[in-house]
C-alpha positions as CSV (number, residue, x, y, z in Angstrom):
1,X,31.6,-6.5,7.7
2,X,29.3,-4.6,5.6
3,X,30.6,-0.8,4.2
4,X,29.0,1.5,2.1
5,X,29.3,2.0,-1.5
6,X,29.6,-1.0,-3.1
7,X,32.5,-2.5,-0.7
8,X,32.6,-6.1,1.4
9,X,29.3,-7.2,3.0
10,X,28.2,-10.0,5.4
11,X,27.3,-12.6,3.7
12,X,23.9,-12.2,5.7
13,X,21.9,-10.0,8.0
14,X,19.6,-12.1,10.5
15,X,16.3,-9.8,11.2
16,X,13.4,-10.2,13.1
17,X,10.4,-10.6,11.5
18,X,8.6,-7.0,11.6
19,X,5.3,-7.9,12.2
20,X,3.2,-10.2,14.5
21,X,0.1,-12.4,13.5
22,X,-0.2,-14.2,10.7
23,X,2.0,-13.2,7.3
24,X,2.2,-15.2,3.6
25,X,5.8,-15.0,2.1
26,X,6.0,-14.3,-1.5
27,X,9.3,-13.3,-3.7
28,X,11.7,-15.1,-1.0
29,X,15.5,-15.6,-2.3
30,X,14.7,-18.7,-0.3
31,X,13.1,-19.8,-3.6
32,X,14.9,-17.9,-6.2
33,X,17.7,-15.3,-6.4
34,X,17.2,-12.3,-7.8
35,X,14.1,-12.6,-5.8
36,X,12.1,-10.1,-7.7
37,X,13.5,-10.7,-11.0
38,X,16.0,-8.4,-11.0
39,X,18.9,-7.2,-9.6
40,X,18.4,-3.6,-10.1
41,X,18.0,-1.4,-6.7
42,X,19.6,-4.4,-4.6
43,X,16.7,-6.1,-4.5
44,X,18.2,-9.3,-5.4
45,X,17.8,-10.6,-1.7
46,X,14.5,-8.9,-1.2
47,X,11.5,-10.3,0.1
48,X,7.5,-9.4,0.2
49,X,5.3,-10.4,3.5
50,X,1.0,-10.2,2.8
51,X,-0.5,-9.8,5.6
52,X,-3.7,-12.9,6.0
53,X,-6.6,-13.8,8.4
54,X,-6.6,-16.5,10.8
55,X,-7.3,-18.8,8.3
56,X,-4.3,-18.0,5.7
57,X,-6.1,-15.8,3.2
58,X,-6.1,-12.5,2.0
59,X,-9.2,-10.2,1.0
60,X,-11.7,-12.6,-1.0
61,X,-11.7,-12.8,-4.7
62,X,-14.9,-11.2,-6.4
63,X,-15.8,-10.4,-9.8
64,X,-15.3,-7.0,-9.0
65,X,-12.1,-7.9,-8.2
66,X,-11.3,-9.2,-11.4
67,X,-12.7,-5.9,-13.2
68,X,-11.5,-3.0,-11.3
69,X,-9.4,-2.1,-8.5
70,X,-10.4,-2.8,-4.9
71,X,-10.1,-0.1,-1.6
72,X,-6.8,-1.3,0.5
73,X,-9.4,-1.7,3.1
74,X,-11.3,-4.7,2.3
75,X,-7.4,-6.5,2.7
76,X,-7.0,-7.9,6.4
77,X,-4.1,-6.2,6.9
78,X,-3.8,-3.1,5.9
79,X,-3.1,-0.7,8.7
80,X,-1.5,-3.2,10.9
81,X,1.9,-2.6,12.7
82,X,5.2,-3.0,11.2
83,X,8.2,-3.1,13.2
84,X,11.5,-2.8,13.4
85,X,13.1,-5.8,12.4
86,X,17.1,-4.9,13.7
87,X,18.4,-2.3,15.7
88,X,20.1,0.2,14.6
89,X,19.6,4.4,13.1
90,X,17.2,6.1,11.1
91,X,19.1,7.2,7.7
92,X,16.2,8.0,6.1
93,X,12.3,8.8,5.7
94,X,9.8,8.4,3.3
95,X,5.9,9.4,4.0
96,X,4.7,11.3,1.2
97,X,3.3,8.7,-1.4
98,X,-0.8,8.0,-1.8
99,X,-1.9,4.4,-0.7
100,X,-3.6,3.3,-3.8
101,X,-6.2,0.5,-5.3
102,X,-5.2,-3.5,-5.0
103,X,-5.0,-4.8,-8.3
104,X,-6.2,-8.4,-9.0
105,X,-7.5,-9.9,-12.1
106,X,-7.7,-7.7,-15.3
107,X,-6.5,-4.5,-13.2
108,X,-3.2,-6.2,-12.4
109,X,-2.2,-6.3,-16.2
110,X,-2.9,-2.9,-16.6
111,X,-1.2,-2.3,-13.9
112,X,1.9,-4.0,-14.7
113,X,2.0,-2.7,-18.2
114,X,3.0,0.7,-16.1
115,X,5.7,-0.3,-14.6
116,X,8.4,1.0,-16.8
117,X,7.4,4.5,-15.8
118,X,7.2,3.5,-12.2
119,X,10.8,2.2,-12.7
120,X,12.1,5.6,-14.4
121,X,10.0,7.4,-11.4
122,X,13.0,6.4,-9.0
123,X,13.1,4.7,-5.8
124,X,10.2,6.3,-4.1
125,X,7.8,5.4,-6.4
126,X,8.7,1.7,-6.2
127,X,9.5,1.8,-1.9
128,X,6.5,4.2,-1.4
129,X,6.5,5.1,1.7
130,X,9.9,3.4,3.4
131,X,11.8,3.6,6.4
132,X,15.7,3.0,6.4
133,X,17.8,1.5,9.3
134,X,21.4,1.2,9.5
135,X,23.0,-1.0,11.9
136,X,26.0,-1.1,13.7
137,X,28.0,-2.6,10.7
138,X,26.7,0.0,7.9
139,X,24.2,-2.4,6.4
140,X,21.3,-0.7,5.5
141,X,17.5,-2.0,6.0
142,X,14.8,-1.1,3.9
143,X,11.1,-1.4,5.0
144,X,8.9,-0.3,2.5
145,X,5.1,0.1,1.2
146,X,4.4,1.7,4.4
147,X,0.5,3.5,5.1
148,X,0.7,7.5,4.3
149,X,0.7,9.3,7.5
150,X,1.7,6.2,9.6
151,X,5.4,6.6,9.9
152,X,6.4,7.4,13.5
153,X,10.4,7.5,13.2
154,X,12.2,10.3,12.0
155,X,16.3,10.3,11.1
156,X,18.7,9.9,13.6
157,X,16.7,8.2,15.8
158,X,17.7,4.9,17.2
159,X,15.2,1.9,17.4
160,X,15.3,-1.2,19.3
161,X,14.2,-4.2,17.8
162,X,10.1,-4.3,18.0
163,X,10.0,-0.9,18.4
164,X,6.5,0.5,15.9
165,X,7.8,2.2,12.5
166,X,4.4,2.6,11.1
167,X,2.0,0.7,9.1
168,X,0.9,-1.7,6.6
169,X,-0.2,0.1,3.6
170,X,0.0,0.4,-0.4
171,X,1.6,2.7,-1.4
172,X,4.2,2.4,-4.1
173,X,5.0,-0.5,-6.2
174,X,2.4,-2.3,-4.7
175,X,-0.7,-4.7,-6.0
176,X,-1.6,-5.5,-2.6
177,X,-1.3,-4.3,1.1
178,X,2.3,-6.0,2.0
179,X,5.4,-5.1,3.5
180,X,8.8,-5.0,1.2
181,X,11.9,-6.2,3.1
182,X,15.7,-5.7,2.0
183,X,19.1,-5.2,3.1
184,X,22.0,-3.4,1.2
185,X,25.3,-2.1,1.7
186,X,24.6,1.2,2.0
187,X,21.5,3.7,1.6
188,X,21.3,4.6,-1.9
189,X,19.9,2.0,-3.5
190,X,20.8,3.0,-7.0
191,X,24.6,2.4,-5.6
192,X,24.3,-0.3,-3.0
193,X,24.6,-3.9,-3.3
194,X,22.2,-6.3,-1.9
195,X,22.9,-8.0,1.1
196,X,21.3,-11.2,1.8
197,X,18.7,-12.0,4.9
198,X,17.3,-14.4,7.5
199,X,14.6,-14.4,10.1
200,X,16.0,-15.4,13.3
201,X,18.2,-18.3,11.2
202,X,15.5,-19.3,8.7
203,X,14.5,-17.7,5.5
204,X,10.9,-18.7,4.3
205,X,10.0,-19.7,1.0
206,X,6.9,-18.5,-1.7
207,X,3.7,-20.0,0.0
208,X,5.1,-20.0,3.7
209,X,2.6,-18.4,5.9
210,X,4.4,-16.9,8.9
211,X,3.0,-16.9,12.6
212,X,4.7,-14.2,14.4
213,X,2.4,-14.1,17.3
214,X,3.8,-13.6,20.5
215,X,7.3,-12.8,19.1
């Protein structure tokens, strides 16, 4: 069982996927752990869902693209739903971080080359705009990049499964509208160990475009 502060977890937390429609999986422990690269801010199982079209893709590739950063709007899904993917309680909030540019091509270097002062920003600049749910057992579930202004959940309240927590945006740590998935042991991050996941008994790997429809 899992218990806060660094004690005994589950050896994994089976979610829901918290979208619907069609989703690409990239950074899946399915096909490396640490996921991200890194073990810091129990992200070791953490995961990263893009939101695509019908036909598996994200916003088109330009030369502008490859030159400067693009509005979050020209990506398919930014603004959709996310939901919550266990039941469980509110612990915490976060709504107060700007959606930014997407950042392919040369802006993506750039961008990278300021992450060491996105790091030593904290938490919140890496989750942007996040929503935390403990479960029954004390594992903690993060949902982050969330749109500015979307979040509908405040703390203490307790969600079913399904239930709307806000939407897709890019805000944060973030190259590209997406939603950021992970569980931990407790709330802090900066404490907590990570926990690892599954969706309904499978965990997709890099490349894996989900269908959630109708789920």
């Amino acid at each position: 069982m899992a218990r806060r502060g660094g004690g005994p977890v589950q050896p994994t937390v089976d979610l829901a996927y918290p979208f619907e429609g069609r989703w690409l999986t990239q950074n899946s422990p399915g096909s490396r752990v640490p996921s991200h690269g890194t073990t810091l801010l129990a992200t070791a199982y953490a995961i990263d869902f893009v939101p695509v079209d019908e036909a598996g893709r994200t916003a088109p590739i330009t030369l502008g693209s490859l030159l400067r950063p693009e509005p979050p709007e020209r990506f398919p899904g930014f603004g959709r739903p996310v939901l919550a993917p266990v039941e469980g309680a509110v612990v915490a909030v976060h709504d107060e971080e700007p959606d930014h540019g997407a950042y392919r091509g040369l802006p993506s270097v750039r961008y990278a080359l300021t992450q060491r002062r996105r790091l030593a920003a904290g938490w919140a600049a890496l989750a942007g705009n996040h929503v935390m749910i403990e479960t029954g057992d004390g594992t903690v579930v993060a949902v982050c990049h969330l749109l500015r202004g979307s979040i509908g959940v405040r703390p203490g309240q307790r969600l079913q499964v399904g239930e709307e927590l806000g939407r897709c945006g890019n805000s944060g740590n973030s190259t590209e509208p997406h939603v950021h998935l992970q569980a931990m042991d407790g709330p802090d991050p900066s404490r907590a160990s990570a926990v690892a996941i599954t969706f309904d008994g499978h965990l997709p790997r890099n490349g894996e475009v989900v269908d959630a429809r109708g789920s």
